[in-house]
C-alpha positions, 0 to 999 in steps of 0.5 A: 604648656607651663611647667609646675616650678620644682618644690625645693628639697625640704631640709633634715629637721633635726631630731628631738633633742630630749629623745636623743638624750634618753638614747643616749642615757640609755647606751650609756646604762647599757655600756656601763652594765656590758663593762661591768660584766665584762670586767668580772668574766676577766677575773674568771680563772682558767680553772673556774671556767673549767667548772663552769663548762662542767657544770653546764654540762651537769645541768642538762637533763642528758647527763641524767639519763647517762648516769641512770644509763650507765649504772643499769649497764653496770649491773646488767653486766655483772648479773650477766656474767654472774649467771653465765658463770664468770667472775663479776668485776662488781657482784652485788652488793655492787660496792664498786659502783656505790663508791663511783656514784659517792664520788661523782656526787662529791664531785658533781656538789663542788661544782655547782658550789663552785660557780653558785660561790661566784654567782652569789658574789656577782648578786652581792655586788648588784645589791650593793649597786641596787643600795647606793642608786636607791639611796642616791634617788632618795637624796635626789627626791629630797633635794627636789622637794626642798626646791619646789618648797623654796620656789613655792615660798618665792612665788608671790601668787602661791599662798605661803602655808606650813607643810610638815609632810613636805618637810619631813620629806625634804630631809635625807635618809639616814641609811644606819637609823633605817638599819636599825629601825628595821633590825628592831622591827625583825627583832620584834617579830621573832619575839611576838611569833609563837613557838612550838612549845609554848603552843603546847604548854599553853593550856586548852581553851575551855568552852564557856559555861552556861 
């Protein structure tokens, strides 16, 4: 009986080059974003972070439910020791424990001021990000369309015909005339939006008469 001659082991076809590109494009964004990250949690100073651990602390429904804990206690006791006949360390009005909640009031806004300072420059920043890769695309566009434009003008087989959508598209933004239009535009809007008193002074509309 014959043996069937062994298949030789198939070789590792490599894989797509244009996936591991994509891959590779994609760690790359990642790391960039982590790095970025990463370098702004190191100018955090030690006091910042205190804040911060404060205010997430603050955050949670729990520490609602203490505050509201702590001033029925408060007052129980002193009405307590009201009836009981003993000294009240805060009898009513209870003034003591209005100055205590003023003050962790004052104290619990500049906390969260403190760290929404911080996450409103962090969103500065990815929107200053956001602007220039937006504006980087749109020069990308353009330089594409110039491209495909020339080679349609040097294929021979593709009839050469004016486009003036294609070559006002060609041309990159001017980020300061975009600035401006969009100023004016805003500007005009304010204008044309009614305010409340000439609303009032506008006179009532008569119905028409027969």
């Amino acid at each position: 009986m014959s043996k069937s001659p062994v298949q030789p082991a198939s070789t590792p076809v490599p894989g797509d080059l244009s996936t591991e590109s994509e891959q590779d494009q994609i760690s790359q964004n990642l790391g960039a974003v982590l790095n970025f990250y990463s370098r702004e949690d190191q100018k955090i100073s030690r006091s910042q972070r205190i804040l911060e651990r404060i205010s997430l602390v603050i955050g949670k429904p729990t520490y609602l439910g203490f505050i509201l804990l702590g001033v029925v206690l408060w007052m129980g006791a002193n009405i307590l020791l009201h009836r009981v006949g003993r000294t009240a360390f805060d009898p009513p009005p209870f003034f003591w424990l209005q100055g205590l909640v003023g003050l962790g009031a004052l104290l619990t806004a500049t906390v969260v001021l403190a760290k929404q300072n911080r996450f409103s420059k962090l969103a500065e920043q990815r929107a200053h990000l956001d602007l220039k890769v937006t504006l980087l695309t749109e020069q990308k566009a353009a330089k594409l369309i110039d491209l495909l434009e020339e080679l349609r003008r040097d294929l021979p087989n593709v009839k050469d015909r004016p486009d003036p959508e294609a070559a006002a598209l060609q041309q990159s933004m001017n980020p300061d005339l975009v600035l401006a239009a969009l100023d004016e535009d805003i500007g005009h809007d304010k204008h044309l939006q009614p305010t409340e008193d000439s609303k009032a002074d506008a006179p009532d509309e008569q119905p028409p008469s027969n």
